[in-house]
C-alpha positions as CSV (number, residue, x, y, z in Angstrom):
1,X,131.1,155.9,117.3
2,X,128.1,153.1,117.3
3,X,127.5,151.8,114.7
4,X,123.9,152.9,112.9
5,X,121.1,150.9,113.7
6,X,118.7,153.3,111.3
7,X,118.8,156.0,108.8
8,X,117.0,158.1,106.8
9,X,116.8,160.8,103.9
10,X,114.0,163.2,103.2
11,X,113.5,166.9,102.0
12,X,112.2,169.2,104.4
13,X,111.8,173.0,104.2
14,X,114.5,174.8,104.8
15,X,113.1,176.4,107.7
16,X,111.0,173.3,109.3
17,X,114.6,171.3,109.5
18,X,114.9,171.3,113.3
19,X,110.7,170.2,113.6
20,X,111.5,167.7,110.9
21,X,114.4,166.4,113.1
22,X,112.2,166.1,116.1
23,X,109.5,164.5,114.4
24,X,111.9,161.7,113.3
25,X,113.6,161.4,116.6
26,X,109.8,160.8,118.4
27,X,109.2,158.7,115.7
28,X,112.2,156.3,116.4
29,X,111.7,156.7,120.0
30,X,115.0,158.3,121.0
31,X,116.5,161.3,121.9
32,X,117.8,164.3,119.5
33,X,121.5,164.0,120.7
34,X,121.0,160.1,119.9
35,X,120.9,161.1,116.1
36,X,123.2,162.2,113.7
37,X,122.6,164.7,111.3
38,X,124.3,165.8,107.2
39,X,122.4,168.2,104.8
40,X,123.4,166.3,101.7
41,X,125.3,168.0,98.9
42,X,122.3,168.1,96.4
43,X,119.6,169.8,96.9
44,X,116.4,170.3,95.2
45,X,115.0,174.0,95.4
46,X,117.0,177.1,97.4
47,X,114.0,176.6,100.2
48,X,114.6,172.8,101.0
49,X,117.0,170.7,102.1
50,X,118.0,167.7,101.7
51,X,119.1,165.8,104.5
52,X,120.0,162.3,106.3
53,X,119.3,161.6,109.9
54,X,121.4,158.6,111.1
55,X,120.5,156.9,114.6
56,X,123.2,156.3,116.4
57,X,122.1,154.9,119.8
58,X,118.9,154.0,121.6
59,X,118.7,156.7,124.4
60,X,115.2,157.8,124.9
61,X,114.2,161.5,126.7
62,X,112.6,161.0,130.1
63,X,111.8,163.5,132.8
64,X,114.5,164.4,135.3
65,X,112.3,163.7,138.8
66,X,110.1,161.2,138.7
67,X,106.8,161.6,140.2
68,X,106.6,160.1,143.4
69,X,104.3,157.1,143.8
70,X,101.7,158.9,146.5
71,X,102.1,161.9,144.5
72,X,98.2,161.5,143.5
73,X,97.6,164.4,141.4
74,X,100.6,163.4,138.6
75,X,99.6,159.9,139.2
76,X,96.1,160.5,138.6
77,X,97.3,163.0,135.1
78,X,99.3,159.9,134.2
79,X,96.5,157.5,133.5
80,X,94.1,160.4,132.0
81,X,96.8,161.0,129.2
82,X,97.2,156.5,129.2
83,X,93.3,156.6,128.4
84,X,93.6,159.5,125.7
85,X,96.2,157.5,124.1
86,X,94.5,154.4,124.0
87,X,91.5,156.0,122.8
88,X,93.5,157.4,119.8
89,X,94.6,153.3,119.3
90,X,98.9,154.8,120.1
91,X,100.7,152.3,122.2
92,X,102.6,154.5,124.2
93,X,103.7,154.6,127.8
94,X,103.7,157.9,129.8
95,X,106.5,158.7,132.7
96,X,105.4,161.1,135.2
97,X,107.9,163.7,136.4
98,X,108.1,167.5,138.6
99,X,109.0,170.4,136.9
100,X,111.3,173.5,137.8
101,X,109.2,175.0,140.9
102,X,107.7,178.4,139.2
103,X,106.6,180.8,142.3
104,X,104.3,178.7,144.4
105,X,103.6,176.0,141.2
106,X,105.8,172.7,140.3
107,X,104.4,171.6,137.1
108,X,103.2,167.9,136.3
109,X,105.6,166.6,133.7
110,X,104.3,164.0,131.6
111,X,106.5,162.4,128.5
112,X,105.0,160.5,126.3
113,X,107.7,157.6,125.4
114,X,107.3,154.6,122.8
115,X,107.8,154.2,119.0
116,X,106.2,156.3,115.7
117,X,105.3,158.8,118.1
118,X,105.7,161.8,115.5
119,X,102.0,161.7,114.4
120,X,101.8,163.1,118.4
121,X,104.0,165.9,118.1
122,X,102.2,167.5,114.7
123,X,103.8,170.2,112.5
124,X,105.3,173.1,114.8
125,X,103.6,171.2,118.2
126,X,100.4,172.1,117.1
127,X,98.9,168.4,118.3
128,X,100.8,168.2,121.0
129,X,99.4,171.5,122.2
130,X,95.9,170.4,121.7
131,X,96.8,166.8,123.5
132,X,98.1,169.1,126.6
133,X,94.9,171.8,126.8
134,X,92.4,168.5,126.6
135,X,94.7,166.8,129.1
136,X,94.7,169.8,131.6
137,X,91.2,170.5,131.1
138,X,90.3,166.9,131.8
139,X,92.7,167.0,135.4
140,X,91.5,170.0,136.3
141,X,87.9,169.0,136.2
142,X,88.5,165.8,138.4
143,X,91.4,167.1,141.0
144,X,88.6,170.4,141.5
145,X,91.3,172.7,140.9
146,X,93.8,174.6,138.1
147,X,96.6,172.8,137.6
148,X,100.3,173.4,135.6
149,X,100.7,170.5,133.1
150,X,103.3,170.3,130.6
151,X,102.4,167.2,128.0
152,X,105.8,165.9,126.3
153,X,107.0,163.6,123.8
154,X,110.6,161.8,123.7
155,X,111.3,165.3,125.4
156,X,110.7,167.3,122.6
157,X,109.4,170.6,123.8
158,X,112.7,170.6,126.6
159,X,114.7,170.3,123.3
160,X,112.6,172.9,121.5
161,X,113.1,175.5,124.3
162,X,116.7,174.9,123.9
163,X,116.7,175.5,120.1
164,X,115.1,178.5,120.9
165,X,117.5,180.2,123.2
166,X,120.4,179.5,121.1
167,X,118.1,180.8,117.8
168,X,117.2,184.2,119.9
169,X,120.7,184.9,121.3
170,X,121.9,184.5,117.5
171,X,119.7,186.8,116.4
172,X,120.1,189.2,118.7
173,X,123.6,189.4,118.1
174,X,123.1,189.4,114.3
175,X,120.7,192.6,115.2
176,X,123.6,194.4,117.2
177,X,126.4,193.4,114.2
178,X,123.7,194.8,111.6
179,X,122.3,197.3,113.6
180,X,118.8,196.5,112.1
181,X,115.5,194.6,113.7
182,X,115.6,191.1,113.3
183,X,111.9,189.7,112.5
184,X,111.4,186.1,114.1
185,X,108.8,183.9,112.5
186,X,105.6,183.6,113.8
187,X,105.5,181.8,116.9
188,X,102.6,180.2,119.9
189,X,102.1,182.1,122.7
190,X,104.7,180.3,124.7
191,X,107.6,180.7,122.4
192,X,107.3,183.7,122.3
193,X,107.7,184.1,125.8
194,X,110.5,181.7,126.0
195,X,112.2,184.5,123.6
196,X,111.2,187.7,125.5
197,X,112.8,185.8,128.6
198,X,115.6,184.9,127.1
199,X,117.1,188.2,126.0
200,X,115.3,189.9,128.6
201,X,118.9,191.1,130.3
202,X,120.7,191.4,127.1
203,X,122.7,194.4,127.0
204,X,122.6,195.2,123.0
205,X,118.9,194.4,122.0
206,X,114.9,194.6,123.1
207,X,112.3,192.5,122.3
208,X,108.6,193.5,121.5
209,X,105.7,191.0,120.0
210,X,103.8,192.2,116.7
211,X,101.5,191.2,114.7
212,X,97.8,189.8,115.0
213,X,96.3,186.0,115.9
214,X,98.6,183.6,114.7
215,X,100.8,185.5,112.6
216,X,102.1,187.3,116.0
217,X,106.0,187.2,115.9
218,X,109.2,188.4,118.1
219,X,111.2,191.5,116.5
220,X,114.6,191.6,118.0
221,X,115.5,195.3,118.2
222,X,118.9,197.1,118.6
223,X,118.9,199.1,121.5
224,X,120.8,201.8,120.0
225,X,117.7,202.3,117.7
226,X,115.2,201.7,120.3
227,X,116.3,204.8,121.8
């Protein structure tokens, strides 16, 4: 194994430690699977954790197809998202990508990649999201038209969807061991879809959304007491 070029400890909530992770890992500019990390053996309060989160190599995220160079409308999101940066003084660089085709749509995939970029990603995405809706707003207005675009940093929300299918196909099979509705926390819009999709063909368990504004969360229901 390398050997470390950084380290750190800190104490996070015990149910913020995969956000705290990210944040670190866009703050170093690399990758999740380009860090290491232990919860250390003492720990301060039943609802935190301590942990250490050792950097192991330099690999940074990127998107997967680059946009091509007379591909004007990703081009043209690129330098909007430039200017926003440099209007909030973060030295950054931005690779343009395509998306998955959805229906008729291929998303504009822009990662944000460069150092101490966890300020960016806020707690639970919730600057990111805003950075995306001002972005798309500010496209849309100069391309005349709607358009699909996905703001990323150090490819954080493609490791955040990935969190969250493992987390939901856990706790649906926790809910069909148990037999009981498993309550997710609350969650944005999209992550809550992600879930619903996610065990949208699983045989043991249904999905419905409750709650009101932004305390509306996934319950993960047995299908056995659905019925």
């Amino acid at each position: 194994m390398p050997e470390p070029v950084s380290q750190l400890e800190l104490t996070v909530p015990a149910d913020d430690l995969d956000e705290a992770v990210e944040r670190v890992c866009a703050q170093w500019g690399v990758a999740r699977d380009a860090v290491e990390v232990e919860v250390l053996p003492e720990q301060p309060d039943p609802d935190m954790l301590r942990i250490r989160v050792t950097r192991t190599t330099d690999s940074a995220a990127a998107p997967g197809n680059l946009a091509a160079p007379d591909d004007n409308d990703a081009q043209l999101a690129r330098q909007v998202l430039l200017d926003l940066l440099e209007r909030m003084d973060i030295a950054a660089d931005v690779q343009a990508g395509r998306g998955e085709p959805d229906g008729d749509l291929v998303p504009i995939i822009l990662d944000v990649q460069g150092d101490d970029l966890g300020l960016l990603i806020g707690r639970k995405g919730e600057t990111l999201a805003a950075l995306q809706y001002i972005a798309r707003l500010i496209v849309a207005k100069q391309v005349g038209h709607s358009i699909d675009l996905v703001v990323d940093v150090q490819g954080h929300k493609q490791r955040r969807e990935e969190q969250l299918r493992r987390m939901a196909l856990r706790m649906a099979e926790q809910a069909v061991q148990r037999q009981r509705t498993m309550t997710l926390e609350p969650m944005a819009p999209n992550e809550r879809r992600l879930i619903h999709l996610a065990l949208r063909d699983h045989p043991g368990v249904t999905t419905e959304s409750v709650g009101d504004g932004s305390q509306r969360k996934v319950t993960i229901i047995p299908r056995s007491a659905a019925a």
